[in-house]
Jmol script that loads the backbone (N, CA, C; Angstrom):
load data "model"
ATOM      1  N   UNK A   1       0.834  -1.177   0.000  1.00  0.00           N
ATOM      2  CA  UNK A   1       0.000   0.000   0.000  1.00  0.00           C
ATOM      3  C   UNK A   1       0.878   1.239   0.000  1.00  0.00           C
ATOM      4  N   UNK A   2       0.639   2.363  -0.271  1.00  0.00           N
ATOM      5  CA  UNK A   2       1.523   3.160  -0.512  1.00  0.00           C
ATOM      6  C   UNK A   2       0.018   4.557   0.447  1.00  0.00           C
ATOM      7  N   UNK A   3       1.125   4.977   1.572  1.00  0.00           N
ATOM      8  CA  UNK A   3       0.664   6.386   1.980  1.00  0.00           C
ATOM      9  C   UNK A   3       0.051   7.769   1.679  1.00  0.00           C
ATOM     10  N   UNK A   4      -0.891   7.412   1.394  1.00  0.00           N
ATOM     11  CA  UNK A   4      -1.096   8.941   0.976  1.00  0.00           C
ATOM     12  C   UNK A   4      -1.529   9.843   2.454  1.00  0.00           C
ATOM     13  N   UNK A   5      -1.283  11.226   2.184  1.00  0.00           N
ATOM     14  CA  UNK A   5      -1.634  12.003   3.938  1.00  0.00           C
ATOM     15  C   UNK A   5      -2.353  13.153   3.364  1.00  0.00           C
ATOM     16  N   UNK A   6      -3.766  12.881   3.762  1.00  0.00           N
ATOM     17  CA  UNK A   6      -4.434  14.068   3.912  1.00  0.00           C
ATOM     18  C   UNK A   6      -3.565  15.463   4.493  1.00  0.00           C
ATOM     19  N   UNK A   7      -3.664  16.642   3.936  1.00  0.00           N
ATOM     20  CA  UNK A   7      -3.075  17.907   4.025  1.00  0.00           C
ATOM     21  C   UNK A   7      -3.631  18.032   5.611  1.00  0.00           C
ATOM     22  N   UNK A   8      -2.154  17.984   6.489  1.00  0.00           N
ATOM     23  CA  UNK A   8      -2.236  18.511   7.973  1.00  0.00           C
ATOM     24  C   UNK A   8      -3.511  19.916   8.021  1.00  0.00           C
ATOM     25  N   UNK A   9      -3.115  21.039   6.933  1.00  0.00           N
ATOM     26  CA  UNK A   9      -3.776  21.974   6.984  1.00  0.00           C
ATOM     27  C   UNK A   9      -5.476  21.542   7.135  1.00  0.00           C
ATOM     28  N   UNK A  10      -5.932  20.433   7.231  1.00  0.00           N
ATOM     29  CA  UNK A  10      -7.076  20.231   7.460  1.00  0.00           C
ATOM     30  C   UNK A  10      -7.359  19.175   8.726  1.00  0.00           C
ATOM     31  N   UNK A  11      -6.253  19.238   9.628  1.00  0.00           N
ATOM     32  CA  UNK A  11      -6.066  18.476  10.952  1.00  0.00           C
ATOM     33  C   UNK A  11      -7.912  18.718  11.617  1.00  0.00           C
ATOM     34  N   UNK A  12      -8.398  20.228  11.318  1.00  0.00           N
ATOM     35  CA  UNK A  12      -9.403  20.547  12.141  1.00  0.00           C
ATOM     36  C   UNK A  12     -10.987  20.599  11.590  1.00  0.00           C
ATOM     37  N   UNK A  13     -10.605  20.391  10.260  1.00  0.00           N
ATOM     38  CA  UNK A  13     -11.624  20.366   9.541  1.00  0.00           C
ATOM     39  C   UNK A  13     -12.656  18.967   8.795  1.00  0.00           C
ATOM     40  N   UNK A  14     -13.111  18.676   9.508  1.00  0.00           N
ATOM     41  CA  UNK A  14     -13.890  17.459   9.569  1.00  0.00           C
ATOM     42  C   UNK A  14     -14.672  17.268   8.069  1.00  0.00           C
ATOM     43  N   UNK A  15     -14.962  18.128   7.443  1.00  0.00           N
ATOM     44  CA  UNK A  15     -16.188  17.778   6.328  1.00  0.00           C
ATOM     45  C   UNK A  15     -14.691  17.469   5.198  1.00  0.00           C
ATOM     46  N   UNK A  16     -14.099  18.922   5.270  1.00  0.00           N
ATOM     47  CA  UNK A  16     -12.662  18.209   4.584  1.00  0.00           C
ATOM     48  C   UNK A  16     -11.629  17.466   4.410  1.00  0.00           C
ATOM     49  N   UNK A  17     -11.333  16.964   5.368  1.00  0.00           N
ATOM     50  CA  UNK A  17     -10.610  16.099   5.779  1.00  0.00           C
ATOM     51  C   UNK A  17     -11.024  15.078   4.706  1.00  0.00           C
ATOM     52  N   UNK A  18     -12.611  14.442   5.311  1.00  0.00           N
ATOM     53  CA  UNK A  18     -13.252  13.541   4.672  1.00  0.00           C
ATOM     54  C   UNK A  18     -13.408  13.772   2.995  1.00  0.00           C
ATOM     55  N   UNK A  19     -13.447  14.937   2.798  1.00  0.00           N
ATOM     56  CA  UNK A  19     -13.799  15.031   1.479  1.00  0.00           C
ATOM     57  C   UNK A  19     -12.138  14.850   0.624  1.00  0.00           C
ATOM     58  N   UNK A  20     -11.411  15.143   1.247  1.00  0.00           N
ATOM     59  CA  UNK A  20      -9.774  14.704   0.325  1.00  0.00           C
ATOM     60  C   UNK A  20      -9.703  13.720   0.191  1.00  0.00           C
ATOM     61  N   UNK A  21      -9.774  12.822   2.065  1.00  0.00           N
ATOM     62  CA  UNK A  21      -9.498  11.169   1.935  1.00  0.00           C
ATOM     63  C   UNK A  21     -10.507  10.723   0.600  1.00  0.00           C
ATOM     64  N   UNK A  22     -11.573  10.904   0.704  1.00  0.00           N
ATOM     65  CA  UNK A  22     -12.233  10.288  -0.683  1.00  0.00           C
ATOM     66  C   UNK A  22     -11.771  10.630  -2.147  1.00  0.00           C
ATOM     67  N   UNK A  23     -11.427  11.729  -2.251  1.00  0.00           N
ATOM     68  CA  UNK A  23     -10.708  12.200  -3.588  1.00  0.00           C
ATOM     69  C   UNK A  23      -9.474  11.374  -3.704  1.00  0.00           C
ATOM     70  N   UNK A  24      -8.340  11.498  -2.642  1.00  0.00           N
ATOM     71  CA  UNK A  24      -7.632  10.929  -3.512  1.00  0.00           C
ATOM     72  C   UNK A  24      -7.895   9.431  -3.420  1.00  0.00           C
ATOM     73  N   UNK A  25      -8.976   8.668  -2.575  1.00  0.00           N
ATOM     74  CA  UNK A  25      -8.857   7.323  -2.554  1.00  0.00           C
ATOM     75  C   UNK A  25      -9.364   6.927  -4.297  1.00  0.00           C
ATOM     76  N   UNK A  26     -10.349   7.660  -4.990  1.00  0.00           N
ATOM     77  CA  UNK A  26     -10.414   8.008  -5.785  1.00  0.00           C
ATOM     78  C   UNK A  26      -9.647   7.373  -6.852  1.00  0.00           C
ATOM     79  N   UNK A  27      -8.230   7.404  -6.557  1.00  0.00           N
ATOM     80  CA  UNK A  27      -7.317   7.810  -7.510  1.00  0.00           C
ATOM     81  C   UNK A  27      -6.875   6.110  -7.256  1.00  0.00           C
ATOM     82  N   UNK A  28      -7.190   4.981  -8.328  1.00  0.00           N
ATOM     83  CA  UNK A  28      -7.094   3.659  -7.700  1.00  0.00           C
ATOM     84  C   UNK A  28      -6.326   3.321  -8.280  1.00  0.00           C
ATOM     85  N   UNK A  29      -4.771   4.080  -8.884  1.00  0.00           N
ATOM     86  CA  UNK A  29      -3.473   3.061  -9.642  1.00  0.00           C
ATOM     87  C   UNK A  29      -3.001   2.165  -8.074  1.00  0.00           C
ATOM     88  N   UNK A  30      -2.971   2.954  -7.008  1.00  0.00           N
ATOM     89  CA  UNK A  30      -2.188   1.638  -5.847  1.00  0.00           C
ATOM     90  C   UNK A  30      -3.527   2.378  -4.728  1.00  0.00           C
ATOM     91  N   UNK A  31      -3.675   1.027  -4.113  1.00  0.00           N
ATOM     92  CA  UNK A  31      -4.750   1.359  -2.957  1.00  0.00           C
ATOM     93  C   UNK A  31      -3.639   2.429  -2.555  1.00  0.00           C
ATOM     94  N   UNK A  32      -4.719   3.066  -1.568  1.00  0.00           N
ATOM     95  CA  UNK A  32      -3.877   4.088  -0.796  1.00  0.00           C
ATOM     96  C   UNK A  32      -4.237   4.022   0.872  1.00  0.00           C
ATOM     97  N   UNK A  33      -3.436   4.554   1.312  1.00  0.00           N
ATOM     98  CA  UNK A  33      -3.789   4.316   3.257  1.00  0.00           C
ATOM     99  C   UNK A  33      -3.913   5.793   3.465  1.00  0.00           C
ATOM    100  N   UNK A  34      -4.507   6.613   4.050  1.00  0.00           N
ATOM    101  CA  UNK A  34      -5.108   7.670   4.216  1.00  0.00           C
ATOM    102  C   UNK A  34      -4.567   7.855   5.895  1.00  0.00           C
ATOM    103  N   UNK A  35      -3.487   9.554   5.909  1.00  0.00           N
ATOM    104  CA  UNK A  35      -3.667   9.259   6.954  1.00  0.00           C
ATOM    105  C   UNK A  35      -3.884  10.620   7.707  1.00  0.00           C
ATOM    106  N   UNK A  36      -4.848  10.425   9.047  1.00  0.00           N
ATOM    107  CA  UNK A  36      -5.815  11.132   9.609  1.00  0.00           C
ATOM    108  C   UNK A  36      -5.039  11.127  10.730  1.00  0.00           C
ATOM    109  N   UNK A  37      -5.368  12.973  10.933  1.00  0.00           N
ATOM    110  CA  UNK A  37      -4.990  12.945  12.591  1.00  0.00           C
ATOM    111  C   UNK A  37      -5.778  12.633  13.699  1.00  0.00           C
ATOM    112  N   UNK A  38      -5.745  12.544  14.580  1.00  0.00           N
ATOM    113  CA  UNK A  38      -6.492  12.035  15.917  1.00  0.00           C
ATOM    114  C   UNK A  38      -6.854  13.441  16.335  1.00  0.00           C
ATOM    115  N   UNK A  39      -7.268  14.136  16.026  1.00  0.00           N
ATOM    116  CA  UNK A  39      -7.976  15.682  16.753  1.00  0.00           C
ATOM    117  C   UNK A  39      -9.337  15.142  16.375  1.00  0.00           C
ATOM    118  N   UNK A  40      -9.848  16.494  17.545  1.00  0.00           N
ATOM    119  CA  UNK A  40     -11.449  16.285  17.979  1.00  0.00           C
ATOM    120  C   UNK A  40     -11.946  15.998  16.539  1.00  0.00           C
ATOM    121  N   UNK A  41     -11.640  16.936  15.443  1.00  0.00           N
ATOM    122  CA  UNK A  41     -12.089  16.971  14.112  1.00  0.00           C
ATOM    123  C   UNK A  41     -11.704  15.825  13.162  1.00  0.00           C
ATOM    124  N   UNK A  42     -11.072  15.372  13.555  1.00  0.00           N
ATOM    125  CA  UNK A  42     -10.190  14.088  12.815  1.00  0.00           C
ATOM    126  C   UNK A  42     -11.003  12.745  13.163  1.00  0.00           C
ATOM    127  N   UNK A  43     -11.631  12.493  14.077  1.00  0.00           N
ATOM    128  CA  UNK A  43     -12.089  11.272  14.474  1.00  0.00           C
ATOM    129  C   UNK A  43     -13.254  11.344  13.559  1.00  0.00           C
ATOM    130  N   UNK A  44     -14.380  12.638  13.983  1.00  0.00           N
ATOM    131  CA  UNK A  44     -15.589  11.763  12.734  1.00  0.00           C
ATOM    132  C   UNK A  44     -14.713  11.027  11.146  1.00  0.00           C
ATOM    133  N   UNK A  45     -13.889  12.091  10.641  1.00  0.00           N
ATOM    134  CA  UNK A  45     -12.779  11.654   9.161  1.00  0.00           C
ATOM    135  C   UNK A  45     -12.325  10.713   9.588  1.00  0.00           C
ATOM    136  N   UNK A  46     -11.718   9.459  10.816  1.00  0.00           N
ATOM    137  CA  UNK A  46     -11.606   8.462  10.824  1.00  0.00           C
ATOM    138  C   UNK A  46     -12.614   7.953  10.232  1.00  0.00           C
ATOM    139  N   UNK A  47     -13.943   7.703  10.954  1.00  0.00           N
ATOM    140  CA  UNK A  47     -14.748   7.113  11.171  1.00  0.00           C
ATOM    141  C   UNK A  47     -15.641   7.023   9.817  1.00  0.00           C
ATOM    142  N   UNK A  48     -15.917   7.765   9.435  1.00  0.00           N
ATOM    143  CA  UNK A  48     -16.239   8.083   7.900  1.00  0.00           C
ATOM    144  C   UNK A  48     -15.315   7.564   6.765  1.00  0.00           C
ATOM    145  N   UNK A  49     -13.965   7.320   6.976  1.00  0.00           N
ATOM    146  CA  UNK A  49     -13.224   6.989   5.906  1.00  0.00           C
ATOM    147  C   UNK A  49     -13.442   5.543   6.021  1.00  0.00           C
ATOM    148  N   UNK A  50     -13.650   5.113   7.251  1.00  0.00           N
ATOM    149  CA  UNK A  50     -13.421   3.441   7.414  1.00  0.00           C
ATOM    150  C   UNK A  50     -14.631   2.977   7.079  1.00  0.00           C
ATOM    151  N   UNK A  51     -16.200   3.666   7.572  1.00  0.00           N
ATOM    152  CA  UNK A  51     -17.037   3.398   6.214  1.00  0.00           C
ATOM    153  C   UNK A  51     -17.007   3.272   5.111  1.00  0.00           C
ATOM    154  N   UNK A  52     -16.659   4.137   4.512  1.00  0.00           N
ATOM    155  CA  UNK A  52     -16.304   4.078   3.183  1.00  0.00           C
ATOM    156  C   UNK A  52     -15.452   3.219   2.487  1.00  0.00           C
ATOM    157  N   UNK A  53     -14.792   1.979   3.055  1.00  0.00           N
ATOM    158  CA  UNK A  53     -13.719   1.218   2.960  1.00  0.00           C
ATOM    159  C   UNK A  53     -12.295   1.820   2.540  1.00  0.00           C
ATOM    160  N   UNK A  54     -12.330   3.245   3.360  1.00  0.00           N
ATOM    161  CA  UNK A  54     -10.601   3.589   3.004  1.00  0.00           C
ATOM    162  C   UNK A  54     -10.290   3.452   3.853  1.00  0.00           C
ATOM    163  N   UNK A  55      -8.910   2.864   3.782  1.00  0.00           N
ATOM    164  CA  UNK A  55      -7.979   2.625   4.750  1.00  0.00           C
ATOM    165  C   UNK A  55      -7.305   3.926   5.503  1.00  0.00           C
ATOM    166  N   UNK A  56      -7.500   3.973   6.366  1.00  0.00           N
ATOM    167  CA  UNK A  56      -6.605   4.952   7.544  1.00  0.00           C
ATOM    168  C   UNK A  56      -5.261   4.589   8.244  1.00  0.00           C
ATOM    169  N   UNK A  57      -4.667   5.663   8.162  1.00  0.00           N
ATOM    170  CA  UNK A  57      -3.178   5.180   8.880  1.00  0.00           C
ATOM    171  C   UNK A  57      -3.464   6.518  10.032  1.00  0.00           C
ATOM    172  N   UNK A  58      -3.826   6.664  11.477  1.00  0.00           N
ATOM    173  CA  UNK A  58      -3.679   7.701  12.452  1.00  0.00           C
ATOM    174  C   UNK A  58      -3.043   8.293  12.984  1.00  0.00           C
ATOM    175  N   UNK A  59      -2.667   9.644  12.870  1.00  0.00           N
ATOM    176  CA  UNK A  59      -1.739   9.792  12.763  1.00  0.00           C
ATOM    177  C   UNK A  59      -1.244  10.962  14.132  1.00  0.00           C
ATOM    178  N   UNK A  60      -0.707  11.813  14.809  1.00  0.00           N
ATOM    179  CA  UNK A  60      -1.251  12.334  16.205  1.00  0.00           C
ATOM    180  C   UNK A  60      -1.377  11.625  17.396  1.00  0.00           C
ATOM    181  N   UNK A  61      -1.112  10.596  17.335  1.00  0.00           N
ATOM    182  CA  UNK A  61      -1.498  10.109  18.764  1.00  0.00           C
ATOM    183  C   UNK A  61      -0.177  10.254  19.951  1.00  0.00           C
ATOM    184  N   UNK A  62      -1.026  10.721  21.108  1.00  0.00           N
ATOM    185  CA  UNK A  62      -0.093  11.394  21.927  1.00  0.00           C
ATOM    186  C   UNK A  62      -0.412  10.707  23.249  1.00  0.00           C
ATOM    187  N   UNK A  63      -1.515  10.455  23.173  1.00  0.00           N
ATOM    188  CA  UNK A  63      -1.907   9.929  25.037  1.00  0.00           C
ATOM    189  C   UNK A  63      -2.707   8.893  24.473  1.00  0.00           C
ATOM    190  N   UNK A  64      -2.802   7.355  25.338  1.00  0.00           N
ATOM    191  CA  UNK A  64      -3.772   6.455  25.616  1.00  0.00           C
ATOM    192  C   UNK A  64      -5.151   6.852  25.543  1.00  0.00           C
ATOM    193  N   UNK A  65      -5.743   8.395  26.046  1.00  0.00           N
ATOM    194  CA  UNK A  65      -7.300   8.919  25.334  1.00  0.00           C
ATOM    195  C   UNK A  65      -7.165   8.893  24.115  1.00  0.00           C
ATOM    196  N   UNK A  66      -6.238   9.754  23.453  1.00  0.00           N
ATOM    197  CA  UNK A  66      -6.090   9.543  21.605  1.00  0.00           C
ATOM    198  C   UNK A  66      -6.269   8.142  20.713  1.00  0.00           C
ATOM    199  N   UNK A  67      -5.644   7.178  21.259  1.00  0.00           N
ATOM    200  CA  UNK A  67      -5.884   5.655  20.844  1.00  0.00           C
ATOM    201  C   UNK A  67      -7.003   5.245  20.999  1.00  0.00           C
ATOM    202  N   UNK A  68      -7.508   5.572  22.345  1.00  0.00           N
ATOM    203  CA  UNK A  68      -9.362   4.765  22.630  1.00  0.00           C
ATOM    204  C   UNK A  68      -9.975   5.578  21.835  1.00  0.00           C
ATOM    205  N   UNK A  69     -10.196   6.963  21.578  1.00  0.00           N
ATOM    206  CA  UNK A  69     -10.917   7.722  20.834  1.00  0.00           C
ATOM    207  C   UNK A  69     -10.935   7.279  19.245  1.00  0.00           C
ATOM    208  N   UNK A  70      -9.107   7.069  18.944  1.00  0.00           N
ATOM    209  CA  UNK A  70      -9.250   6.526  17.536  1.00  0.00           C
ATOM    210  C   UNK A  70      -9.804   5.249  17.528  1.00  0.00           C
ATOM    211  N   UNK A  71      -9.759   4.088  18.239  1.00  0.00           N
ATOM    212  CA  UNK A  71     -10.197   2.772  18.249  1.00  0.00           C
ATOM    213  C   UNK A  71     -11.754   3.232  17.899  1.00  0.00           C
ATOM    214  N   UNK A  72     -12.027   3.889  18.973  1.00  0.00           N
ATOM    215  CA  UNK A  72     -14.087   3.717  18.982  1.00  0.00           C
ATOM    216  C   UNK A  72     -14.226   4.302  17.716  1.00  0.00           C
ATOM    217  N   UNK A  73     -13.601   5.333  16.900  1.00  0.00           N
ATOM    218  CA  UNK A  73     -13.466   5.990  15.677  1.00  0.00           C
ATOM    219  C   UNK A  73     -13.791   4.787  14.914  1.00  0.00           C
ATOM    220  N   UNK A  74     -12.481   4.041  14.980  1.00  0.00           N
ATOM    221  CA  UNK A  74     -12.654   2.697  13.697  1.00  0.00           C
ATOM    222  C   UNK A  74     -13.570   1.703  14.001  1.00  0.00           C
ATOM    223  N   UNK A  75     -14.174   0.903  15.313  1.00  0.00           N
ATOM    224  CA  UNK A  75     -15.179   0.144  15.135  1.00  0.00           C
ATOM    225  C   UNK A  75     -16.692   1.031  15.312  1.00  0.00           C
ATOM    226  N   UNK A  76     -16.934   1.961  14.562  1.00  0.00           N
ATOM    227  CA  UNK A  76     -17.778   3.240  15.247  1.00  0.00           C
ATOM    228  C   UNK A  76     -18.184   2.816  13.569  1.00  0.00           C
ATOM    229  N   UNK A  77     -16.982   2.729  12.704  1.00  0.00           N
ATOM    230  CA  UNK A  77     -16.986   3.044  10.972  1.00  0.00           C
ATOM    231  C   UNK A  77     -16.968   1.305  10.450  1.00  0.00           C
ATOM    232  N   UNK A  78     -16.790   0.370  11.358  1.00  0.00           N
ATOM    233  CA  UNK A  78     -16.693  -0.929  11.271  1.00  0.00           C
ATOM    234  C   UNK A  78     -18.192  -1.336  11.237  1.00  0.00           C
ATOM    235  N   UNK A  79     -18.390  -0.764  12.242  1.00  0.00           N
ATOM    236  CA  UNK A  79     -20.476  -1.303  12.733  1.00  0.00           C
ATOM    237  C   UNK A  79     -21.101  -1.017  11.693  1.00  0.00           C
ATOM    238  N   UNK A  80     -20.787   0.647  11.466  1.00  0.00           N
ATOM    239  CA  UNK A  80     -21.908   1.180  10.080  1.00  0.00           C
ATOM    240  C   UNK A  80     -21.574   0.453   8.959  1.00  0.00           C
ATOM    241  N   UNK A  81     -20.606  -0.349   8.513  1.00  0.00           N
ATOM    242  CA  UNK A  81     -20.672  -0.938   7.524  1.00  0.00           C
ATOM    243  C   UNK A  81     -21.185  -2.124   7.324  1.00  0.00           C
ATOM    244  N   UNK A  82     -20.928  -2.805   8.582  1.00  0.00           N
ATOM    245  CA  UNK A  82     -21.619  -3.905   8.737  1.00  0.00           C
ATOM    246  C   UNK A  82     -23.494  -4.031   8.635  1.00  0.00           C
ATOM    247  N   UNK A  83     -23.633  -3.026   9.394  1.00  0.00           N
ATOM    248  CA  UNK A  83     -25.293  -2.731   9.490  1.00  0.00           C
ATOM    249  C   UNK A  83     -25.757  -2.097   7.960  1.00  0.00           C
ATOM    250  N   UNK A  84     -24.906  -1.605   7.152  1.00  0.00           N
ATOM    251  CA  UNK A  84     -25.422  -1.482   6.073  1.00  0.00           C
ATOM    252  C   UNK A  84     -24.967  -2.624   4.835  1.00  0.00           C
ATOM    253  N   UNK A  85     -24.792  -3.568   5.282  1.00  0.00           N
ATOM    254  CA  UNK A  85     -24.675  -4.844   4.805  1.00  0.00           C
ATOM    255  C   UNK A  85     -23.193  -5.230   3.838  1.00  0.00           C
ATOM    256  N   UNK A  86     -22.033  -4.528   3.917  1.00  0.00           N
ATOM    257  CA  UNK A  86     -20.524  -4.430   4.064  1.00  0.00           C
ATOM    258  C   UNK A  86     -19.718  -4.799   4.468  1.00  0.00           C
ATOM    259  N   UNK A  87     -19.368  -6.181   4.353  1.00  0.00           N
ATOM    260  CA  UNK A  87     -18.640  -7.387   5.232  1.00  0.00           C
ATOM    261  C   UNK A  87     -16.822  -6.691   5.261  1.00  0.00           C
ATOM    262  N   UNK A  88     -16.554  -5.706   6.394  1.00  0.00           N
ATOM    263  CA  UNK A  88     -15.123  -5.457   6.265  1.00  0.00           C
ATOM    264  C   UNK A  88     -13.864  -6.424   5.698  1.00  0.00           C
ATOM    265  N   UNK A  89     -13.079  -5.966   4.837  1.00  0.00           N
ATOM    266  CA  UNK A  89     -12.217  -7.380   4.431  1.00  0.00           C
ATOM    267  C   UNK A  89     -11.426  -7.130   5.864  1.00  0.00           C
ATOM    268  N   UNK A  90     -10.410  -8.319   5.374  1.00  0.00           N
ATOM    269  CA  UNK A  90      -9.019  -8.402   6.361  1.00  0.00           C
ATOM    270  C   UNK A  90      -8.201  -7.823   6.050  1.00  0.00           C
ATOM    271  N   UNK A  91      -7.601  -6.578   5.063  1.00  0.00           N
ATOM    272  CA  UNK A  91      -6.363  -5.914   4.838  1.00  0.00           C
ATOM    273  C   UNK A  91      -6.849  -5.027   5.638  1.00  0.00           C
ATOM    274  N   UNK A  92      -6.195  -4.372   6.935  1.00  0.00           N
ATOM    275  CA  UNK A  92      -6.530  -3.503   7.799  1.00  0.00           C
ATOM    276  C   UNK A  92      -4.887  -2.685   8.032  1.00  0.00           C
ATOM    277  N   UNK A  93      -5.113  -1.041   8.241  1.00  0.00           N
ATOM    278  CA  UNK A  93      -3.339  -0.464   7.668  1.00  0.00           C
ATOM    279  C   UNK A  93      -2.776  -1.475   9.197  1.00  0.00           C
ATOM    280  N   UNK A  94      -1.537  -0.786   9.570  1.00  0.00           N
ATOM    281  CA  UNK A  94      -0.965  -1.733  10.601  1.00  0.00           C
ATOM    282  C   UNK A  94      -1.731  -0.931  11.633  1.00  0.00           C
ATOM    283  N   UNK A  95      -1.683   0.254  12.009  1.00  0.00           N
ATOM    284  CA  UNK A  95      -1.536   1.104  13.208  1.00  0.00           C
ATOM    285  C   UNK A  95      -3.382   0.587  13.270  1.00  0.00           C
ATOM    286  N   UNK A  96      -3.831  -0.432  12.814  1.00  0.00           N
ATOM    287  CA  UNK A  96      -5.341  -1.081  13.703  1.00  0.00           C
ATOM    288  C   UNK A  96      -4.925  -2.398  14.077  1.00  0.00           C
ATOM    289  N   UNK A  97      -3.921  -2.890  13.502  1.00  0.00           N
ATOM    290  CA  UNK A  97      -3.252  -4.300  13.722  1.00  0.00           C
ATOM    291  C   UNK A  97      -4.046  -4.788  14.637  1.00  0.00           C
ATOM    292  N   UNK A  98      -3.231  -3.737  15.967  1.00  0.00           N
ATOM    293  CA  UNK A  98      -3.771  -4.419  17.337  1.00  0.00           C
ATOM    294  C   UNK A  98      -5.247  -4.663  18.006  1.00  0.00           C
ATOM    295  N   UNK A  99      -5.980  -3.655  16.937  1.00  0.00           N
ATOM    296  CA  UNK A  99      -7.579  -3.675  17.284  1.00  0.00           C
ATOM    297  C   UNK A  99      -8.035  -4.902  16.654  1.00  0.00           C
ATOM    298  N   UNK A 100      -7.381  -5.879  15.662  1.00  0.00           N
ATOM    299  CA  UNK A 100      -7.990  -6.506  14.916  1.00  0.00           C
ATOM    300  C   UNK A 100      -8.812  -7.890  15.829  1.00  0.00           C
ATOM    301  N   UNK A 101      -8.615  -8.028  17.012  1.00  0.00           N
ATOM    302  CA  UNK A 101      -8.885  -9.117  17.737  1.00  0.00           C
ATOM    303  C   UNK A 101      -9.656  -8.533  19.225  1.00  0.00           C
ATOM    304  N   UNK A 102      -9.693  -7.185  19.120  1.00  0.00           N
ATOM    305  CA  UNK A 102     -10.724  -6.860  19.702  1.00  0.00           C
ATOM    306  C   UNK A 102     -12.104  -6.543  18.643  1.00  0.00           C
ATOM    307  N   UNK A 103     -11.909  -6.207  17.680  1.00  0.00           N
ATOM    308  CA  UNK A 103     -12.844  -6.025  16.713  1.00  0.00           C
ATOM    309  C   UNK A 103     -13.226  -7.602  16.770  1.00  0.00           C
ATOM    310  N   UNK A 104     -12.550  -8.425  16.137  1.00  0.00           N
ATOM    311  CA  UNK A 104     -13.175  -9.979  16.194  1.00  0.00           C
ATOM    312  C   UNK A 104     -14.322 -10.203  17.300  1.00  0.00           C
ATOM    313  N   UNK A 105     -13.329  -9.934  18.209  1.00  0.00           N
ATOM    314  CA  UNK A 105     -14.324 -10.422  19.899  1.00  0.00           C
ATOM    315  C   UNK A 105     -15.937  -9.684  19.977  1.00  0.00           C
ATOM    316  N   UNK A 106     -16.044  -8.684  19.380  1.00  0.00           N
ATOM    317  CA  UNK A 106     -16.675  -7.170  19.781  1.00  0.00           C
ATOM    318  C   UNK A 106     -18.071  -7.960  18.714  1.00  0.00           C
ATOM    319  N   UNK A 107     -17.552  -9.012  17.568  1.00  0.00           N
ATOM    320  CA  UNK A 107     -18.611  -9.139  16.453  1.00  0.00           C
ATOM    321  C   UNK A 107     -18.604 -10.773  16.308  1.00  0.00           C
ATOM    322  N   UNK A 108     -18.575 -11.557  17.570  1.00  0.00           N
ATOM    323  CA  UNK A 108     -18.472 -12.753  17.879  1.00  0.00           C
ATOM    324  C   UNK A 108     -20.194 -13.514  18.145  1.00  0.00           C
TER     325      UNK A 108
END
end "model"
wireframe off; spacefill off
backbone 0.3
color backbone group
């Protein structure tokens, strides 16, 4: 997968954020990993990108609140896909690695 990073300049801006990650996911010569900061504004743009089946790489994280906030972010964008009938694959970026077996447990 190859990185692409949403423009920091939109760390705070939630409708945009979301609206780049989709543009350039857009752009399908190599999947791309999208990556989002962990600010207040950044989590719905998690959560929304991982609906959308783009991959997120998070990026900001500073304290153990930042991680739980991004976690509930990604199974927040995991559920809505599921409930709208969207079976998440298994390529997940790394920095969810570790959620991947609480996500399992969470949809057991």
């Amino acid at each position: 997968m190859v990185s692409l990073e949403v423009s920091p300049l939109l760390a705070h801006e939630t409708a945009k954020t979301v609206a780049a990650a989709k543009e350039l996911s857009s752009r399908r010569a190599v999947q791309p990993v999208h990556q989002d900061p962990c600010t207040k504004e950044g989590l719905p743009a998690i959560e929304e990108a991982i609906f959308a089946g783009v991959p997120v790489n998070v990026t900001l994280l500073f304290s153990r609140e930042q991680y739980v906030a991004a976690a509930e972010a990604y199974l927040r964008g995991i559920e809505r896909r599921i409930a709208a009938g969207s079976i998440p694959g298994r390529s997940v970026p790394r920095c969810h690695q570790p959620l991947d077996a609480a996500v399992a447990a969470r949809f057991r």
